[in-house]
N, C-alpha and C positions, 0 to 999 in steps of 0.2 A: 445461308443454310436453311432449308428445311424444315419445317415444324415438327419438333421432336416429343415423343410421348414421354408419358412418366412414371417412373414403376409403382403400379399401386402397393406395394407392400410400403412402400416408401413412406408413399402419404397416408396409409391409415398407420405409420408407426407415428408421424410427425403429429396426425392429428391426437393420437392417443397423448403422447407426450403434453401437446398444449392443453389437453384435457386435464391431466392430472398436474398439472404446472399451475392451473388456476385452480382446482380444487384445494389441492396444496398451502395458497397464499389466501383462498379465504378463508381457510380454518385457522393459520395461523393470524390474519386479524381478527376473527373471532376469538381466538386465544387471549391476544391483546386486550382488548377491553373486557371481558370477564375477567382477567388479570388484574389488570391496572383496580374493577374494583371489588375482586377479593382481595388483594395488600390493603386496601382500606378497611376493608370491611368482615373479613374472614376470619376464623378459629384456625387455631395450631395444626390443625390436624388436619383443615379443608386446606391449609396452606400446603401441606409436607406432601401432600395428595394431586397436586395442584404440578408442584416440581416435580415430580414421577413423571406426570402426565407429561410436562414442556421436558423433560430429557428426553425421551422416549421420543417425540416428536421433533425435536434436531436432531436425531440420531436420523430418521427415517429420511429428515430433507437430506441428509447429509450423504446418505444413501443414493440418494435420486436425483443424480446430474444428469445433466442431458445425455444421450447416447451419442457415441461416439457415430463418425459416418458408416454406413452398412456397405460390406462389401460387396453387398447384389442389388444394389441400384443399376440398372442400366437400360437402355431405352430400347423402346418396346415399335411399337406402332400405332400411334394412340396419340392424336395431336395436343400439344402443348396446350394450358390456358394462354389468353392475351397476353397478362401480364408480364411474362416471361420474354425475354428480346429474342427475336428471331433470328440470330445470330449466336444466339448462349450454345457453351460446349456442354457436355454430359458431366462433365465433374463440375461443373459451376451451377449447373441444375439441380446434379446431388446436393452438395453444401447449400443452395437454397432451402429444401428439404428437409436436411439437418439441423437446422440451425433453429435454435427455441426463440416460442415464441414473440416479436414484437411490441405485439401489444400487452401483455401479461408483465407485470414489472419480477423480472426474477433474480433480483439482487439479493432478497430474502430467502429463496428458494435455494443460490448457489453460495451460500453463506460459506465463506472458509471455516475449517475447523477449530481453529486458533482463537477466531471472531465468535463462535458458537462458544467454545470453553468460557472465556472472558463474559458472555454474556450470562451464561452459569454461575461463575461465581457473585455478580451484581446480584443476579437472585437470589443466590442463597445467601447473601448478606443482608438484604431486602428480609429476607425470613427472620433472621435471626433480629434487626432490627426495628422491627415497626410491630407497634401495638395491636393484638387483634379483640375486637369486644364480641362482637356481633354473632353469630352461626351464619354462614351461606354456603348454598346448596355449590360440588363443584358441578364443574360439566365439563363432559370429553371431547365436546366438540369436534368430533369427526367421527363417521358412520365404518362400518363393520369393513374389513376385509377381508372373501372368503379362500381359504387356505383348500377346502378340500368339498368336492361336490360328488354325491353319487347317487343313482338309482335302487331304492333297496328291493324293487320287485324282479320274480325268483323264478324259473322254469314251473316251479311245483302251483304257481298262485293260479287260481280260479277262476277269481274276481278281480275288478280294478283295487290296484293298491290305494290301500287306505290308513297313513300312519295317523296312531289317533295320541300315540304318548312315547316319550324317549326317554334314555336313561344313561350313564356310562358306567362301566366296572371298573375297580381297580386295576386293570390290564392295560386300561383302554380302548374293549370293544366298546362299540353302541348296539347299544341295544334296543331293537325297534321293536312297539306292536302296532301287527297288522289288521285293524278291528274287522276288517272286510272279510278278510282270508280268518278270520280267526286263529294266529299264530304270533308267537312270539320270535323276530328275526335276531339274531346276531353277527357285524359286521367290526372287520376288523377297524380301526382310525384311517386305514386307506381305504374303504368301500367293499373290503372283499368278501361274500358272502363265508360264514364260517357255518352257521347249523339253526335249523327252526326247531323250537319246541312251545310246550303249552298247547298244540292240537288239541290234545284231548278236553281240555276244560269247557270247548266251547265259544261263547262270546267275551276276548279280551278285551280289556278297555283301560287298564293303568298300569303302570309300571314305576318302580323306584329302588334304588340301592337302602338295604337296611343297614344297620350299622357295625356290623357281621361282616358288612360285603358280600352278601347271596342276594339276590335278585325277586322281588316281590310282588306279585302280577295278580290285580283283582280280576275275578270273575262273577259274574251271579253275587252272590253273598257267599265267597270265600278269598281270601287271600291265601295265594299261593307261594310257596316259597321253593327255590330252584338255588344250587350254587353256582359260582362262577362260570364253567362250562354247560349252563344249561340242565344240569340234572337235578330230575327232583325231589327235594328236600321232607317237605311238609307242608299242610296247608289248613287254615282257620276258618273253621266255620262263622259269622259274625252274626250273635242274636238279630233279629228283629230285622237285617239287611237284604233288599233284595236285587240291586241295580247298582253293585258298588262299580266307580269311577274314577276318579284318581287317588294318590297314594304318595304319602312324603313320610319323612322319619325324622324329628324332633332332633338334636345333639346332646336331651336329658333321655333319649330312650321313646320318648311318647309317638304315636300312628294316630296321625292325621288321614282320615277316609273320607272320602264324596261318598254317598251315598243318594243318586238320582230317584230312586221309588220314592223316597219320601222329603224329599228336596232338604236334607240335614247336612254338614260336615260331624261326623262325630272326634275329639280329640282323646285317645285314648292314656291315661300319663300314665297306666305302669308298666309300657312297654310292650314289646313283639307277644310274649308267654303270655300276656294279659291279654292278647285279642281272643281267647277262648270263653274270658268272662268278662267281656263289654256289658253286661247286663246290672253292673255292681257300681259304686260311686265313684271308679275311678275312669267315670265317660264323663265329657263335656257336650252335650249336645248346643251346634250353632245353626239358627233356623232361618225362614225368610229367605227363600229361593226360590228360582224357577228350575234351573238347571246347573249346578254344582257341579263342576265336572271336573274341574282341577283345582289344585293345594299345592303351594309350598310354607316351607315354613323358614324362620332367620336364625340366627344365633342367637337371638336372645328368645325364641320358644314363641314369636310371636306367628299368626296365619294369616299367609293369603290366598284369597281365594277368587275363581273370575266366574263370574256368571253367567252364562251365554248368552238365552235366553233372556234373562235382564239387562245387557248387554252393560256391565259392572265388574269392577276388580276392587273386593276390600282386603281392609287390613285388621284384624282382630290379635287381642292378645291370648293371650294361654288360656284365660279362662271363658275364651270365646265372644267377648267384650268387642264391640265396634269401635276402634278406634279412628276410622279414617276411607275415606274414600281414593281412588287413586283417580287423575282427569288428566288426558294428555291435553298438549298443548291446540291441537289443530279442530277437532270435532272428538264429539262423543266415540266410544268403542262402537263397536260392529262387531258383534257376533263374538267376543275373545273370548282366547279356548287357552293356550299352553301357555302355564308361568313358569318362573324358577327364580331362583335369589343364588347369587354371587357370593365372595367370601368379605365383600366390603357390604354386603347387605342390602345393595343395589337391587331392584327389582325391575325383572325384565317380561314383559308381556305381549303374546301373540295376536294383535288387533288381526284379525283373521279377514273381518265383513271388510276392513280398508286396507288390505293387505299390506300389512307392515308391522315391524318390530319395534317397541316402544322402550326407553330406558327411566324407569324412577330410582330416587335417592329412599334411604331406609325410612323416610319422612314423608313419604309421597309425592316429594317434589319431581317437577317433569324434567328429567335431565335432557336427552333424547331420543330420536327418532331413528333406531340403529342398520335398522333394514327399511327401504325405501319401497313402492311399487314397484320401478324398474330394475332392483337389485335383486328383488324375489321372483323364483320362475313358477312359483303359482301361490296361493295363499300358506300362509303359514298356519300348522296344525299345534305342532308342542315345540319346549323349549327343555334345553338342559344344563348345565353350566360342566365340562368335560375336566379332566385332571388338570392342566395345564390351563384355566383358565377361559378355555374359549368358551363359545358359544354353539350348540350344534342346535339346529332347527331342523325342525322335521315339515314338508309340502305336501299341502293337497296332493294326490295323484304318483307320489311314490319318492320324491326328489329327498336329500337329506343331506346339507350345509355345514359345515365347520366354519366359522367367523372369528376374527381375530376383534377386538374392540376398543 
């Protein structure tokens, strides 16, 4: 016979397959040994956190058998490699194609469900029996996957898109600002343009859900306020501010503001009403900056904040107090710009200058490295944590990410 070609969809499904066949089985020996020693070493609660984590992750292998054979394999004109006998028929070539990898052990991978259950219960008996003294950080041990990707720039824009902060509504729009265009976008969880507002203000630059649920956009030295559909509400003059920057809201009420003219975060504790008279003892000023540009804050009322310019992400308490520095694991930040904090307290930060997504624990410990260079299609600008948990990242250049984690 013939040298017979091979259908490329074929082989980039096979190579994808053995791609994620090995991704798959080093996360779960990483799993493994951070396992093995959080059961020695672990708290009640890094443990219960822990088992989340490993159900969720046999659920997913469990998910992810090999594909069955494709019905449009079939040969093309396009000579075979060597390997292949010169005499193979086309369904014997398919099934070569098909068939998961060799060299990747996927016995862990094609785990029965029965074997999976069984291994469940070992662990949660494991939980219930074994002493925990110690605190250890957990880790998710496996990097984001993105559920939804879209471009937010618009017929109407100008200038190159420039998302500089994100946010989501109770609906589940995202809500972009575009500092370039000077406007504030709204897109639906699937990408789909819905309406711009904030023109008028000028130079945007932060955005955050208050705890109202209306929508709160600094400008200049005002915070503005907008409801759900973009319409506007009201807006605060802030004494002595002239280059406000990002913008968070406390779960006791209190506004956390950047404020770059004078390199301050101020912590406001009595609330949204109160931002008319920031001038009185109920401001926290937090000082030592270069460029302050984003805030979030935890459930326990604490701040964080990234420095760009000083290329630093700390962590301060309520009363503005430095409690900590945050340090990934690989090199110093670069340039980071957009944080946010999770409902486990997790803090996730936009290393912009190394392009990548960083994960720490409420502690400052380095959990992960959630978005990689080659996962990102240009640097990351802000971060926001959506209804349902994910992750949306907003790109240099207009891109804008939903990540599962």
């Amino acid at each position: 016979m013939e040298w017979v070609p091979i259908c490329c969809s074929a082989v980039k499904q096979i190579d994808a397959q053995q791609d994620e066949a090995e991704l798959i089985l080093a996360s779960l020996q990483n799993t493994f040994v951070f396992t093995m020693e959080l059961l020695s070493r672990g708290s009640d609660n890094d443990i219960l956190l822990m088992k989340d984590r490993l159900t969720s992750q046999i659920q997913y292998v469990e998910a992810r058998r090999p594909l069955a054979k494709p019905d449009n394999i079939h040969v093309g004109e396009l000579h075979i490699p060597s390997f292949i006998a010169p005499d193979a028929t086309e369904d014997s070539i398919s099934n070569l194609f098909c068939t998961p990898p060799t060299h990747c052990d996927t016995t862990i991978v094609n785990a029965p469900s029965e074997e999976s259950s069984s291994n469940l219960d070992v662990f949660e008996s494991m939980f219930n029996d074994s002493p925990f003294k110690q605190q250890v950080v957990h880790n998710y041990l496996s990097q984001a996957l993105c559920i939804t990707q879209f471009d937010c720039e618009t017929k109407k824009d100008r200038h190159q898109t420039w998302p500089s902060a994100v946010t989501v509504t109770p609906r589940n729009d995202i809500v972009v600002v575009d500092e370039k265009n000077e406007v504030v976008k709204m897109f639906s969880e699937q990408g789909r343009f819905k309406k711009g507002f904030g023109a008028q203000l000028g130079k945007v630059v932060g955005v955050a859900m208050n705890l109202m649920g209306d929508i709160a956009v600094t400008s200049k030295d005002t915070v503005n306020i907008y409801n759900v559909n973009g319409k506007f509400k009201d807006s605060y003059r802030i004494y002595m501010a002239e280059k406000l920057a990002g913008i968070c809201f406390g779960c006791n009420g209190e506004v956390i503001l950047a404020d770059n003219s004078v390199q301050t975060v101020s912590i406001i504790h009595g609330g949204q009403e109160d931002l008319r008279y920031t001038n009185g003892d109920l401001k926290t000023i937090i000082g030592d900056f270069q460029e302050p540009k984003y805030v979030a804050v935890t459930s326990t009322g604490d701040v964080v904040i990234s420095d760009t310019k000083k290329h630093s992400v700390t962590h301060h308490n309520n009363f503005g107090v430095l409690q900590f520095t945050y340090r990934p694991d690989w090199e110093d930040f670069h340039f980071p710009r957009g944080i946010c904090v999770d409902k486990h307290d997790n803090v996730f930060v936009a290393d912009t200058g190394n392009m990548r997504v960083c994960m720490f624990d409420q502690h400052g410990m380095f959990l992960n490295r959630v978005l990689e260079p080659g996962m990102c299609p240009q640097k990351p600008t802000s971060l926001c944590i959506d209804n349902s948990g994910n992750l949306v990242v907003t790109f240099m250049y207009g891109e804008v990410g939903i990540y599962m984690y």
